[in-house]
LUMBA-129830 format. One line per 4 residues: number of its first residue (from 1); their letters; for each residue x negated, y negated, z negated of N, C-alpha, C. Coordinates in steps of 0.2 Angstrom, whole numbers, plus 2048, in hexadecimal, padded with zeros to 3 digits. Layout:
<rs>
NUM	A	X/Y/Z/X/Y/Z/X/Y/Z  ...
</rs>
This chain:
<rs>
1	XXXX	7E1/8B7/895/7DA/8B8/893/7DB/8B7/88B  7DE/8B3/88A/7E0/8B2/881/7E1/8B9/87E  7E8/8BC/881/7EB/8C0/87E/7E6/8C7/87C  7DF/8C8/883/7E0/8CB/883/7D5/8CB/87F
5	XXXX	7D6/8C4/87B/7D1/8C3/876/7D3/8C7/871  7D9/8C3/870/7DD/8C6/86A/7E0/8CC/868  7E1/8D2/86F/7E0/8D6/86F/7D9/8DB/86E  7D6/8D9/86F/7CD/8DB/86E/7CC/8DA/867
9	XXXX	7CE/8D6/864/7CB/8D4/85E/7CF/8D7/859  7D6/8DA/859/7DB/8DB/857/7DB/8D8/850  7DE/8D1/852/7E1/8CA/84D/7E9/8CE/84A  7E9/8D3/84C/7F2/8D1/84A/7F7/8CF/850
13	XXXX	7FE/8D0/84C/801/8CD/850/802/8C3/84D  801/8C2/84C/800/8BA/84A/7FC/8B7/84F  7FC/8B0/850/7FA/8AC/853/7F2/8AF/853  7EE/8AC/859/7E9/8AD/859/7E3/8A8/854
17	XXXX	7DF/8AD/851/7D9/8AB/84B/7DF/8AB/843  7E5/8AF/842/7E8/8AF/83D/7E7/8B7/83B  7E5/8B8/837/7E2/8BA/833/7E6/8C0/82C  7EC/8BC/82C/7EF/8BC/825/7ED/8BA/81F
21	XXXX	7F1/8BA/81B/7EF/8B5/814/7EA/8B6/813  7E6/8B2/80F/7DF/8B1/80B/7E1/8B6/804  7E6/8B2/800/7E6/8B6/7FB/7EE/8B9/7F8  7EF/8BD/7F4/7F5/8C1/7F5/7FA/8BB/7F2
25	XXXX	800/8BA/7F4/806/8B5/7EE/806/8B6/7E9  806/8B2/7E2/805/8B3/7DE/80F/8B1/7DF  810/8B4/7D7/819/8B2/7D7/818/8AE/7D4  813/8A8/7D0/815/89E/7D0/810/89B/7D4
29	XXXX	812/897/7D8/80C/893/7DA/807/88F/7D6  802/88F/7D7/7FD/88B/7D2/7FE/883/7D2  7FD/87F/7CF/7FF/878/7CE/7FB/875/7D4  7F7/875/7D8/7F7/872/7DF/7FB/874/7E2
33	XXXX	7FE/87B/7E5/802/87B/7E9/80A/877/7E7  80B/878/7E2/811/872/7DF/811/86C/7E0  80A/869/7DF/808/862/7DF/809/85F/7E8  807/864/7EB/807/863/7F3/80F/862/7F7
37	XXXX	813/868/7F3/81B/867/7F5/81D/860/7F5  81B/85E/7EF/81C/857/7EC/81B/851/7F1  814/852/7F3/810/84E/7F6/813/84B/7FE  812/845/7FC/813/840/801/80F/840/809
41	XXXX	811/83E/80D/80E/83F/811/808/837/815  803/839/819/7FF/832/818/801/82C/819  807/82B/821/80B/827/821/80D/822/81C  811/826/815/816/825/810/80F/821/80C
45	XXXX	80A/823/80C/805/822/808/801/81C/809  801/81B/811/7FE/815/814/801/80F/811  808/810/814/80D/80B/813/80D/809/80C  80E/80F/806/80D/80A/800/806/806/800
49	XXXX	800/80A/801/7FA/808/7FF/7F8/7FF/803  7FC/800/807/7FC/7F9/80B/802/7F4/808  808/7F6/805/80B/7F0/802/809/7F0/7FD  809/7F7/7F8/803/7F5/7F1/7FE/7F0/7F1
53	XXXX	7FB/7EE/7F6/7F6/7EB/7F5/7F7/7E4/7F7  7FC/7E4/7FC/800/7DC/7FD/802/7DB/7F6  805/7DF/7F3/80A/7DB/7EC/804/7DA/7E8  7FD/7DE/7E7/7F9/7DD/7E4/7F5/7D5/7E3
57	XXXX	7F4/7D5/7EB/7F1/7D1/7EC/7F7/7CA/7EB  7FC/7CB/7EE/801/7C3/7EB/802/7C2/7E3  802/7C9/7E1/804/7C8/7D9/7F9/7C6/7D5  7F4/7C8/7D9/7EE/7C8/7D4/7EA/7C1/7DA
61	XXXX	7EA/7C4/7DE/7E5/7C0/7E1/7E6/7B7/7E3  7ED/7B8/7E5/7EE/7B1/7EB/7EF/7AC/7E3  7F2/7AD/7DE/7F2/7A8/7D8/7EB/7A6/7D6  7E5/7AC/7D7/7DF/7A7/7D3/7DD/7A5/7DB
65	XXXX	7DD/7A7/7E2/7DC/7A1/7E6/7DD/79C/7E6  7E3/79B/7E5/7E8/793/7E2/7E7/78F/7DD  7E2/793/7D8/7DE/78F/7D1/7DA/78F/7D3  7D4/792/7D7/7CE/78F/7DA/7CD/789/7DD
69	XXXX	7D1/78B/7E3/7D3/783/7E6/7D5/77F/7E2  7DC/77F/7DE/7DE/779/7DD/7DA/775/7D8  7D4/778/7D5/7D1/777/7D0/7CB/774/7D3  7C9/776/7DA/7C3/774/7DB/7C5/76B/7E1
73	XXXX	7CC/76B/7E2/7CF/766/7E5/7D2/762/7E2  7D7/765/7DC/7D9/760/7D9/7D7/75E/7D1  7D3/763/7CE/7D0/763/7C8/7D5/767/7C2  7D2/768/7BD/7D4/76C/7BB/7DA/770/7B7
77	XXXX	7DC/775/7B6/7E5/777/7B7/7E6/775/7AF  7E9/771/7AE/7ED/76F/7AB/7F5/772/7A7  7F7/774/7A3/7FC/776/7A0/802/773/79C  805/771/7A1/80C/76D/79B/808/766/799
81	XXXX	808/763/793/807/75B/791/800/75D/78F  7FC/763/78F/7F4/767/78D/7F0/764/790  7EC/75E/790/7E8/75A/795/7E1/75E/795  7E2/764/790/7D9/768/792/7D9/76C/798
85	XXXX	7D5/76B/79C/7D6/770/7A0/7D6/777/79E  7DB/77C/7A2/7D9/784/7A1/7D6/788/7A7  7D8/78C/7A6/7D3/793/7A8/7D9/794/7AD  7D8/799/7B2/7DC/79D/7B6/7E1/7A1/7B3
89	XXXX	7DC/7A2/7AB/7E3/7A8/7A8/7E9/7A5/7A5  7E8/79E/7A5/7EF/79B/7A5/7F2/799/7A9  7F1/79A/7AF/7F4/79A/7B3/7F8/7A0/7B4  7F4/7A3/7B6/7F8/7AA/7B4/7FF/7AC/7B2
93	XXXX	7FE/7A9/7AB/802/7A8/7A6/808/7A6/7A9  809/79F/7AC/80D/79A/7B0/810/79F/7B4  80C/7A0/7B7/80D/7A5/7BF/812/7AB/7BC  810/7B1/7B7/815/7B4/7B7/819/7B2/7B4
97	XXXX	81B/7B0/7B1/821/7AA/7AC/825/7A8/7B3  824/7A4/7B7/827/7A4/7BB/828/7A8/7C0  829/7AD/7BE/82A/7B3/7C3/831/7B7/7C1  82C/7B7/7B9/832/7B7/7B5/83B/7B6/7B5
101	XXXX	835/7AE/7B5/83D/7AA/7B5/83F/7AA/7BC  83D/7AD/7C2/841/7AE/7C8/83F/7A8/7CD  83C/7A3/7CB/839/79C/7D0/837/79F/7D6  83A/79A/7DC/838/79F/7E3/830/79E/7E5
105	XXXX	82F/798/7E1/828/799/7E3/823/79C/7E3  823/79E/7DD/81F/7A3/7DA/822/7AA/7DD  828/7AA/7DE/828/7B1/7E2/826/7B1/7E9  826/7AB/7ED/822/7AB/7F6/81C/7AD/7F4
109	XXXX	818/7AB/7EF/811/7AC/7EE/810/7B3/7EE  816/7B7/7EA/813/7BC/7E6/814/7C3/7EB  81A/7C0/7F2/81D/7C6/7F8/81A/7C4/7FC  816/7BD/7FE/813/7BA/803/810/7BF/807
113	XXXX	80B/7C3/803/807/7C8/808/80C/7CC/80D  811/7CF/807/815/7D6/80B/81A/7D2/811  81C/7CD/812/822/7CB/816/81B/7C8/81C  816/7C6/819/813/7C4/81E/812/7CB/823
117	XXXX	80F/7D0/820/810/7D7/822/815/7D7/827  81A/7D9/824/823/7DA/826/821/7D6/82A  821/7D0/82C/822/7CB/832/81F/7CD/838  818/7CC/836/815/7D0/83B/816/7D7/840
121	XXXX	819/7DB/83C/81A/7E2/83F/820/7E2/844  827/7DD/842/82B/7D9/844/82A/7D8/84B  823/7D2/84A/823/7CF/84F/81E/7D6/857  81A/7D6/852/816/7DD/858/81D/7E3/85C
125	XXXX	822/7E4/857/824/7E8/859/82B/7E5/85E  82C/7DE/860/82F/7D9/862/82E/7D7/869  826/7D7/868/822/7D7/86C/822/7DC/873  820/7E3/86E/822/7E9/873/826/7E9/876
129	XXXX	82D/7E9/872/831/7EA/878/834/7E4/87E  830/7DF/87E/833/7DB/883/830/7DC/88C  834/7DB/88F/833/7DF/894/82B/7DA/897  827/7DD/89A/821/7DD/89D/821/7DC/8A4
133	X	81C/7D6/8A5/81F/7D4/8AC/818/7D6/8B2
</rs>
């Protein structure tokens, strides 16, 4: 019955509803069709956009959670022999600096998001395969 749609309708030999090109090949392609070659696929793009956002989050977010609270528990952050209190943006300051200088501290805080990730995925896909009873 297909065949003999696309025989009535005489499609071509091509798949059925194909048409042939829309427009003639030009001899360079234009800068989307370049830029698509290039292009990554959604997968590849989740993936970064979800560990992007964990490093984001451990490198911006989880330090000024850590100055909120500790500021609102144990009063106000303090720098070195400095008895005035500062702002988050000196923290900051501390927190890169010590990232800098490689402290594992500051580094668990700043991977904490993605390894929690990684663990996670670990454990669900550990999960799977254990036999089912």
């Amino acid at each position: 019955m297909i065949f003999r749609i696309a025989w009535h309708y005489d499609l071509g030999k091509g798949p059925i509803g194909y048409t042939g090109p829309m427009t003639e090949p030009s001899a360079r392609p234009g800068p989307l069709a370049r830029a698509q070659v290039f292009g990554i696929d959604t997968r590849t793009r989740r993936e970064v956009a979800l560990f992007g956002g964990a490093l984001a989050l451990g490198l911006l977010v989880i330090p000024l959670l850590i100055w909120i609270v500790g500021h609102r528990t144990l009063g106000p952050y303090t720098h070195g022999d400095n008895p005035q209190g500062l702002g988050p943006l000196t923290l900051y300051g501390d927190y890169f600096a010590g990232l800098a200088h490689g402290w594992l501290g500051y580094w668990v805080v700043a991977l904490g998001p993605a390894v929690l990730i990684l663990l996670t995925r670990l454990w669900v896909a550990l999960m799977r395969r254990m036999p089912r009873d």
